[in-house]
Rosetta silent file (secondary structure, phi, psi, omega in degrees, C-alpha in Angstrom):
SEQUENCE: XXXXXXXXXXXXXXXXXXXXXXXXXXXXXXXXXXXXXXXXXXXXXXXXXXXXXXXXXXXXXXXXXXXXXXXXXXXXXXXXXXXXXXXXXXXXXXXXXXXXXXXXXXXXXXXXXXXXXXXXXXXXXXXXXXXXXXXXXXXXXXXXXXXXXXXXXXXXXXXXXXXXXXXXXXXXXXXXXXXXXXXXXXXXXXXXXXXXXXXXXXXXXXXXXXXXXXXXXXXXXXXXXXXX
SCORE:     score description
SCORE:     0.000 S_00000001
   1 L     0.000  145.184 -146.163   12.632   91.726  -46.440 S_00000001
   2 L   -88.842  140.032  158.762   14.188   89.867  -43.226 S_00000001
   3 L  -103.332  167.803 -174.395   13.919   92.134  -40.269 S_00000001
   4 E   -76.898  168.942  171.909   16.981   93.489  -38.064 S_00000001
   5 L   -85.034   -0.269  167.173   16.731   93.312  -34.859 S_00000001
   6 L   -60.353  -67.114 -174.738   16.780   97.180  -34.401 S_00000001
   7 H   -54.908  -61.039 -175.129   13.416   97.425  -36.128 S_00000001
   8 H   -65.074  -12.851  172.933   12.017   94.806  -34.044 S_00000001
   9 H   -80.893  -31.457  161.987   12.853   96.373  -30.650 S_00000001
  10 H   -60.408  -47.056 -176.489   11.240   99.580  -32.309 S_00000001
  11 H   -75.586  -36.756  178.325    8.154   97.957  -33.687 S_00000001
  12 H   -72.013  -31.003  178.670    7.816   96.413  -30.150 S_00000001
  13 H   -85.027  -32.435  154.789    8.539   99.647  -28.277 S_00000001
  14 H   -57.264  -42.610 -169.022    6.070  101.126  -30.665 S_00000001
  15 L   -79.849  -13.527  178.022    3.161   98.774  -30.165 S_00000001
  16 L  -117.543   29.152  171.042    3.657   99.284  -26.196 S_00000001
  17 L    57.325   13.159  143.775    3.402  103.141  -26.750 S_00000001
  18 L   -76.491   30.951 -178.549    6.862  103.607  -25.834 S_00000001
  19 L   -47.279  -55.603 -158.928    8.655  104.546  -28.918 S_00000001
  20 L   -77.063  -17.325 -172.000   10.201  107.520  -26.959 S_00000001
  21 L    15.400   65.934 -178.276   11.472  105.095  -24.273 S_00000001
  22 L   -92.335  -41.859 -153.907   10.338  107.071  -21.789 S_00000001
  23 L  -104.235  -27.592 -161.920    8.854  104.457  -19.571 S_00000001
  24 L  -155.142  107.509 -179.766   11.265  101.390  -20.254 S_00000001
  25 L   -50.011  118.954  166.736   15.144  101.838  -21.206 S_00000001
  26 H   -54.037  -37.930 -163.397   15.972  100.657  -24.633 S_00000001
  27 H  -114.926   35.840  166.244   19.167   99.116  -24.404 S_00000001
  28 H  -130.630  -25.007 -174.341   18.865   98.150  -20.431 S_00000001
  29 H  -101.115  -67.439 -158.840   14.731   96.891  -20.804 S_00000001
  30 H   -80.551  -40.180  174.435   13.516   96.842  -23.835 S_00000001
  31 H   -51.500  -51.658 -174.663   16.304   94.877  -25.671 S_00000001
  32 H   -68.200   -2.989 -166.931   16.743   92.132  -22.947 S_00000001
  33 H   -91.945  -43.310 -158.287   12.843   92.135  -23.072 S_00000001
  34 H   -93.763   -6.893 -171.748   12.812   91.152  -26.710 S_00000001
  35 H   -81.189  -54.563 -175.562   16.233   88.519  -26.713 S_00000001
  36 H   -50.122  -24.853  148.715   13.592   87.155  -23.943 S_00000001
  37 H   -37.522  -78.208  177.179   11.279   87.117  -26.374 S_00000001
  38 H   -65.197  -35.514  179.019   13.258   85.000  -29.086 S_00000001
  39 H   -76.601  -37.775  165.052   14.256   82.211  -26.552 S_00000001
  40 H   -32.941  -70.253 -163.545   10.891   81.894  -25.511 S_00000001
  41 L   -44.542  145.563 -158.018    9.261   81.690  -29.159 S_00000001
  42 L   -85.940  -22.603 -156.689    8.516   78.052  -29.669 S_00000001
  43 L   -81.693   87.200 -171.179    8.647   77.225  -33.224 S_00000001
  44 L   -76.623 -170.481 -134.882   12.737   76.744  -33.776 S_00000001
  45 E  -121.743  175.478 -156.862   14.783   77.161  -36.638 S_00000001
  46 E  -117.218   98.754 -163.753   16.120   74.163  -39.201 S_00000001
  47 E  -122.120  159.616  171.494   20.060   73.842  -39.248 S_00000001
  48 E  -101.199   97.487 -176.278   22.582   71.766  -40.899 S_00000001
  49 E  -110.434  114.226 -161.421   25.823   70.673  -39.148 S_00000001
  50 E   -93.430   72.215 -168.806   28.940   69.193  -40.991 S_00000001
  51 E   -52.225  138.019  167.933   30.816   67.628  -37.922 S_00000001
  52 E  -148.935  111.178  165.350   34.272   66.321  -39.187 S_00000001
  53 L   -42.369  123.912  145.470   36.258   64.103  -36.845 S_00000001
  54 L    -6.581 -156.947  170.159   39.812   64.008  -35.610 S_00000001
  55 L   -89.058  -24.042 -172.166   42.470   62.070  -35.877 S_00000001
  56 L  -151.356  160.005 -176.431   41.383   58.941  -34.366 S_00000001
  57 L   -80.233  141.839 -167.782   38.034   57.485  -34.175 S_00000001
  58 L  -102.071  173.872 -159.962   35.323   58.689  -31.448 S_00000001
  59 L  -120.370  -60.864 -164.647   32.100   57.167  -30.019 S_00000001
  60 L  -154.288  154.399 -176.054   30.497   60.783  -29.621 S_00000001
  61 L  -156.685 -178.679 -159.290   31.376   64.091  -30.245 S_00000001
  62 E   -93.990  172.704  -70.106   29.267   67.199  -29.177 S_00000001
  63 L   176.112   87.496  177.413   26.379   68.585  -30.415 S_00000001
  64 L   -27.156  157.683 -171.065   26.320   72.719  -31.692 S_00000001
  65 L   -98.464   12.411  172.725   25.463   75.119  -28.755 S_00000001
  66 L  -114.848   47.655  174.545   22.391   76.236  -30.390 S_00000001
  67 L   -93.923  164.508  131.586   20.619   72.183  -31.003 S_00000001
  68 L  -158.602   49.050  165.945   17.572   71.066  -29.548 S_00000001
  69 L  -166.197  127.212  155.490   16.097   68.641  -31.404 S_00000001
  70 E   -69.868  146.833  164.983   17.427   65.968  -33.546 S_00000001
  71 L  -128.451  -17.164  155.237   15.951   65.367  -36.695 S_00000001
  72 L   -89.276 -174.989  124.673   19.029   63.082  -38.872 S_00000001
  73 L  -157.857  156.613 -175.653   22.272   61.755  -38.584 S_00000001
  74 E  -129.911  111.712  173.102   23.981   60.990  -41.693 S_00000001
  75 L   168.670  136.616    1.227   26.813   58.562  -42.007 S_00000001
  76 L   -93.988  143.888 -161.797   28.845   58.281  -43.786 S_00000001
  77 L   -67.054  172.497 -164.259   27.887   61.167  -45.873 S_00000001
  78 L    48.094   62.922  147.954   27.766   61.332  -49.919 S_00000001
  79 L   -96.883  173.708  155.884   26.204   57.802  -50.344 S_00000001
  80 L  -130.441  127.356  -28.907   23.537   57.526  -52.674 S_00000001
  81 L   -39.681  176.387 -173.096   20.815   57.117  -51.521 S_00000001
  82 L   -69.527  128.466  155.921   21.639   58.963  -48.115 S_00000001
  83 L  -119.149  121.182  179.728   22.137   56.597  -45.312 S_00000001
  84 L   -86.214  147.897  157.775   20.837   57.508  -42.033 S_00000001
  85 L   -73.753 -176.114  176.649   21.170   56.294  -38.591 S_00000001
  86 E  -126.484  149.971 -171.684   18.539   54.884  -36.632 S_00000001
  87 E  -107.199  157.434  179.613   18.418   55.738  -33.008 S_00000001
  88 L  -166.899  151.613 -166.440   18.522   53.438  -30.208 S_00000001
  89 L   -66.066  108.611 -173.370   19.489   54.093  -26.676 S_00000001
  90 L   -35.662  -27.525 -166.912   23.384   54.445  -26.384 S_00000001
  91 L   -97.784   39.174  178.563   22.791   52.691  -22.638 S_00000001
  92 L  -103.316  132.945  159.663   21.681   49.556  -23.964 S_00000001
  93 L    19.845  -63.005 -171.478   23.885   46.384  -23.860 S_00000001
  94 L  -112.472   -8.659  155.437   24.405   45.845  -27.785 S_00000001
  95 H    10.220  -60.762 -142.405   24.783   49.785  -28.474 S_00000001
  96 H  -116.036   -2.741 -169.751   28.357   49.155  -29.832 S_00000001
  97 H  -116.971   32.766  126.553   27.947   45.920  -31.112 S_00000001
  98 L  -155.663  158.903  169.836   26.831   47.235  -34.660 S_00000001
  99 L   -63.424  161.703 -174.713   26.814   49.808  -36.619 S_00000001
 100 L   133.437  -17.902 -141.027   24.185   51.401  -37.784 S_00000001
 101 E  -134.101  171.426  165.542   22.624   53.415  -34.559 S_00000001
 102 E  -178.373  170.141 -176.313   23.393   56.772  -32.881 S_00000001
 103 L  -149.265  171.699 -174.941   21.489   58.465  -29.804 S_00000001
 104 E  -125.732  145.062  166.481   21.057   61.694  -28.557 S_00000001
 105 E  -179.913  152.051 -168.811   21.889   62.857  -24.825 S_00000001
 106 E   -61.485  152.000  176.671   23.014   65.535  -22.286 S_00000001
 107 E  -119.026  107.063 -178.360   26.811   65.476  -21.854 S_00000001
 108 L   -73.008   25.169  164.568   27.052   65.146  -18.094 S_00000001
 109 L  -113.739   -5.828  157.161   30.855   65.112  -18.223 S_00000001
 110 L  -128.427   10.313  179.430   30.740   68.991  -18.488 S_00000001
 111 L    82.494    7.730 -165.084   27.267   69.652  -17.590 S_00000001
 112 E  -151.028  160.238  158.501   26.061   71.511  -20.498 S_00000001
 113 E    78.222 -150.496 -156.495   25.263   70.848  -24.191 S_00000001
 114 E  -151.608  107.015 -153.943   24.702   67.631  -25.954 S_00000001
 115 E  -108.069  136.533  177.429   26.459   64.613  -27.095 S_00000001
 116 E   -98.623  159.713  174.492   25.436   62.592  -30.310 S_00000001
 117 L  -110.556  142.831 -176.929   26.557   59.140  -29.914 S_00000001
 118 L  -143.843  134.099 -170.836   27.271   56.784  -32.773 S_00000001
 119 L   -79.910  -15.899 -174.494   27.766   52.899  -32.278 S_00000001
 120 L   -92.003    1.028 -150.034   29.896   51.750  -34.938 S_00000001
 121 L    24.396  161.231  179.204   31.904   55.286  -34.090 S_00000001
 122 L  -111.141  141.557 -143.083   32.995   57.256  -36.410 S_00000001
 123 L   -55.111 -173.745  160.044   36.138   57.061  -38.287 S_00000001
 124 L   -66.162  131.582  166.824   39.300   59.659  -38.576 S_00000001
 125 L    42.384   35.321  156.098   38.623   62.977  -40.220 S_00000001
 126 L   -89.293  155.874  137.955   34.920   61.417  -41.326 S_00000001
 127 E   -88.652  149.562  175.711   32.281   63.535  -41.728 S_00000001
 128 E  -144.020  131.103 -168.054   28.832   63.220  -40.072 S_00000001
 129 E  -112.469  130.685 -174.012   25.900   65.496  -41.076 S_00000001
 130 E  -124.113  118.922  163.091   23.305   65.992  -38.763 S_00000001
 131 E   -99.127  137.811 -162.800   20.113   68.070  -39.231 S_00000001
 132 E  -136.594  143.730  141.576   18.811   69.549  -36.049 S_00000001
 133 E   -57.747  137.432 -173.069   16.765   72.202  -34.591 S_00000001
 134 E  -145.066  155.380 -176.180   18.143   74.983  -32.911 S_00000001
 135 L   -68.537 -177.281 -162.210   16.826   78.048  -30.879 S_00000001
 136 L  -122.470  158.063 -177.298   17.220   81.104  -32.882 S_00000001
 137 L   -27.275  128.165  167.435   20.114   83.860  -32.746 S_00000001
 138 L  -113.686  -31.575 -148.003   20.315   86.360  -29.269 S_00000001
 139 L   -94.850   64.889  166.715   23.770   87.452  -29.974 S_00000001
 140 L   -81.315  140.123 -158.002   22.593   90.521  -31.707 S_00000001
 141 L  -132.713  123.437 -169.240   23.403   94.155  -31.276 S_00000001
 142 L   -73.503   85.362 -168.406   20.863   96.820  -31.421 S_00000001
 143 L  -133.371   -9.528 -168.855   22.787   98.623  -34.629 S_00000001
 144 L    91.943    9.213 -173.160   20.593   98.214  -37.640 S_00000001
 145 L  -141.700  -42.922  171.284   22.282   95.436  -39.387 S_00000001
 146 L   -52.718  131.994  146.686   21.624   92.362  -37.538 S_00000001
 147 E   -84.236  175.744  154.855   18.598   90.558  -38.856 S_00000001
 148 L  -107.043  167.173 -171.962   16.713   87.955  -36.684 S_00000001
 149 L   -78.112  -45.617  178.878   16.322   84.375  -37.254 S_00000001
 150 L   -81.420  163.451 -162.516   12.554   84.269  -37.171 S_00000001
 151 L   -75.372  159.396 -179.998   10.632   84.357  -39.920 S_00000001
 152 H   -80.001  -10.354  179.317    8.436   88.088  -40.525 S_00000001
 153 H   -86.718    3.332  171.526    5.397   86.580  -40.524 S_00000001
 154 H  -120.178   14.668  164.906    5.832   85.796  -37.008 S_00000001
 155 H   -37.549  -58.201 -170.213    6.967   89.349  -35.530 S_00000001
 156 H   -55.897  -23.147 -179.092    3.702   89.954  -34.072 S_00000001
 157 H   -71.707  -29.453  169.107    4.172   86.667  -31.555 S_00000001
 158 H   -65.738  -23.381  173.710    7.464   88.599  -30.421 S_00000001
 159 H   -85.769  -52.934  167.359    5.504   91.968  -30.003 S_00000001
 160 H   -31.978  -62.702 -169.569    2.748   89.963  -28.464 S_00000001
 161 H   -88.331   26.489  171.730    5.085   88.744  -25.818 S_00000001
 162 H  -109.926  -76.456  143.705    6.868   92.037  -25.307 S_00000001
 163 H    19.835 -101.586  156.372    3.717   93.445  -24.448 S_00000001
 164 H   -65.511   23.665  179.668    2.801   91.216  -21.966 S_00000001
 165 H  -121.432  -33.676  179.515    5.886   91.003  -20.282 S_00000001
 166 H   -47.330  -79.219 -161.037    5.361   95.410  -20.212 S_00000001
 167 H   -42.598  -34.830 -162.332    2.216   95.237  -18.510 S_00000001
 168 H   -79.762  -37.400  168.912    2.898   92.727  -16.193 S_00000001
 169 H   -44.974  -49.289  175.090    5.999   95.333  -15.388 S_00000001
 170 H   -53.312  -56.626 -179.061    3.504   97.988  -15.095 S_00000001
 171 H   -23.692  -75.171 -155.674    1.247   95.826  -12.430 S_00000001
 172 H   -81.720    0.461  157.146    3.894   94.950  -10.062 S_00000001
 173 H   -79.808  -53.261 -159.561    4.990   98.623  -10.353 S_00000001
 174 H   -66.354  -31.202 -176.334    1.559  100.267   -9.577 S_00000001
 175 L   -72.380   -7.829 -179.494    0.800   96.960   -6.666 S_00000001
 176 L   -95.419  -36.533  150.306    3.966   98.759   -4.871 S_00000001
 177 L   -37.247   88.819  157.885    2.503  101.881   -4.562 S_00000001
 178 L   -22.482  -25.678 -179.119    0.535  102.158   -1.333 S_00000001
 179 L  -132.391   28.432  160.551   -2.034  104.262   -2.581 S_00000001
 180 L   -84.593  145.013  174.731   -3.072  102.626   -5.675 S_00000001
 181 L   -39.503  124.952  163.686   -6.666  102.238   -6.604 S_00000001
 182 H   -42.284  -77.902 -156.222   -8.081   98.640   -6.064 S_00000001
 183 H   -43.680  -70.797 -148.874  -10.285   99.172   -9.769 S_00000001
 184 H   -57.647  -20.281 -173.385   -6.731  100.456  -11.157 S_00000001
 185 H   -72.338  -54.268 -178.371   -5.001   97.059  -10.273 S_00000001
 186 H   -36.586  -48.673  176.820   -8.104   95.196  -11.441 S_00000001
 187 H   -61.254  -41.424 -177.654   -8.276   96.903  -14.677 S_00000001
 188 H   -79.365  -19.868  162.376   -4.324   96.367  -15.013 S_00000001
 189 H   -72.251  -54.559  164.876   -4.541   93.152  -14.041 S_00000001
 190 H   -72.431   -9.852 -174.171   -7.121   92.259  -16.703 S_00000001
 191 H   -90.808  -61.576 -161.442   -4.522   93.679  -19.478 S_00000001
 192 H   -44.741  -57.048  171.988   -1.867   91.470  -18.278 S_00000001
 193 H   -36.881  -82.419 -113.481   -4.690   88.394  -18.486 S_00000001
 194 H  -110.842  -38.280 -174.965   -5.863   89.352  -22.085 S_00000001
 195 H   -87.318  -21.015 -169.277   -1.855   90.253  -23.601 S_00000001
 196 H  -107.206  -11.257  166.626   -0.598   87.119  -22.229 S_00000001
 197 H   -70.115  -51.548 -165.471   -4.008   84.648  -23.323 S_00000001
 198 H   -81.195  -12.187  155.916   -3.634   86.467  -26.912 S_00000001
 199 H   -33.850  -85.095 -176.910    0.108   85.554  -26.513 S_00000001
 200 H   -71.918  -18.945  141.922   -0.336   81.828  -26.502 S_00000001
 201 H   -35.468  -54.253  169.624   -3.280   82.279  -29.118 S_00000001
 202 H   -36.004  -42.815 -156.872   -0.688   83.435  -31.214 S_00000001
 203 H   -82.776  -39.367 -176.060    1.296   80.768  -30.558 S_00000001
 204 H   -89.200  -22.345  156.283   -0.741   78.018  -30.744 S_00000001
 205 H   -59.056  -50.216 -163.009   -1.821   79.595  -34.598 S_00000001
 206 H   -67.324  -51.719 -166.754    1.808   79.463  -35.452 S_00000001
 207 H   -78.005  -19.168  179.911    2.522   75.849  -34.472 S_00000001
 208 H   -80.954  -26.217 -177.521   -0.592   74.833  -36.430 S_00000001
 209 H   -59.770  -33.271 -142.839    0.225   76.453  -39.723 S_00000001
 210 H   -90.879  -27.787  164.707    3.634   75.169  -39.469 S_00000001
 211 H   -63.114   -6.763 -169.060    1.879   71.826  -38.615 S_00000001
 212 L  -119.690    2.578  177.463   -0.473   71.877  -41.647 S_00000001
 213 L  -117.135  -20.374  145.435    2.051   72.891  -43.845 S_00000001
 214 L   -12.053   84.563 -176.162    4.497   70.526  -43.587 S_00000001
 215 L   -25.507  -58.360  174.151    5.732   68.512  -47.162 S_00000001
 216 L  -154.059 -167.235 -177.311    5.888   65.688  -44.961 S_00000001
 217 L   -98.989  152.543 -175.456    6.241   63.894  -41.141 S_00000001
 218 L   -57.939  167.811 -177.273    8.857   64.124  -38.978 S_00000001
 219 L   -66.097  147.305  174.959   10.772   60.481  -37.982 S_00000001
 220 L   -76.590  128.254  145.950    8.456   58.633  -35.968 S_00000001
 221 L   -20.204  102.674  162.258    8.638   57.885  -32.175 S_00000001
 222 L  -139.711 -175.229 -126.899   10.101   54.712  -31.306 S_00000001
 223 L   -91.997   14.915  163.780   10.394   52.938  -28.275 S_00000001
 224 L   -96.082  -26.390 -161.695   14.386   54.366  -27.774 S_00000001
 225 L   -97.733  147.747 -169.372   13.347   57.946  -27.982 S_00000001
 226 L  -122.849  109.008 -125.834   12.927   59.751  -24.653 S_00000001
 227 L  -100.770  127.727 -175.497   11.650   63.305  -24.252 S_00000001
 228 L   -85.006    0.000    0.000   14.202   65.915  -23.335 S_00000001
């Protein structure tokens, strides 16, 4: 069963012996501790987006505010088979002068997001389906009804990293204190070191399952695609 996000701020507040949120405010610490969590975890989530066009035909159109990664473009949609674009860098020369192509790129006319580009553009009121990656859900409310977006077998990397981000709180509280013990820093110091190495153990488990389990491979690298 998917969990809410309630549970997981509990099971995380449990696991750092704070159930009682005695030491670290739930809804002022520990929540923003665990949304910090989910943008952090690496392994994102697989979405479908059915862009449909204006009135008149575009070049580009934007991008959802949760992508970050392409992995399609589709167009125009329903054929059988599916015809995809192929990407090739929107700033080259013959871009526009066939169809066939689309890019990916920041859209530096507002400074934010993502624009897909398409060269043959795409017509009025077309659809274009793009599967992308996207970071997973924050705008959740600690009520008992939200799930989260990540999968359950991968709660513990979100507890993991809750964890370490406590301890490391604890440190730089106890290093402000004038009269703390060298050995207690040391010792606390070695916790942070051990919760945030079994972090990225975690992590680095995760992306291999997901790497060995894979039906098949992602689109290949070719000499238009540029690392974001």
């Amino acid at each position: 069963m998917p969990i809410t996000f309630t549970q997981l701020i509990t099971d995380c507040m449990v696991a750092a012996g704070d159930e009682d949120a005695v030491t670290w405010a739930r809804a002022t610490i520990a929540k923003y501790w665990v949304i910090e969590a989910i943008l952090q975890f690496p392994i994102l989530r697989p979405m479908l987006d059915d862009h449909v066009n204006g009135a008149s035909i575009v070049y580009s159109f934007s991008m959802p505010a949760d992508f970050r990664e392409l992995i399609s473009v589709e167009y125009p949609i329903s054929q059988q088979p599916p015809v995809y674009l192929v990407r090739k860098n929107h700033l080259d020369p013959d871009f526009y002068s066939s169809a066939g192509y689309y890019d990916i790129d920041y859209d530096f006319s507002t400074g934010s997001g993502y624009l897909c580009y398409v060269s043959g553009g795409v017509a009025a009121l077309a659809h274009v389906k793009t599967q992308y990656l996207a970071i997973h859900d924050t705008s959740m409310d600690d009520n008992d009804a939200d799930l989260i977006t990540i999968p359950d077998q991968f709660e513990n990397i979100i507890i993991a990293y809750f964890i370490a981000r406590a301890w490391r709180e604890r440190l730089g509280y106890v290093m402000r204190d004038p009269t703390a013990h060298s050995s207690v820093i040391s010792q606390m110091t070695e916790m942070v070191h051990k919760s945030e190495l079994n972090y990225k153990d975690l992590v680095l488990a995760a992306e291999r399952h997901i790497s060995e389990s894979k039906v098949s491979s992602g689109n290949k690298v070719d000499k238009f695609d540029r690392v974001y």
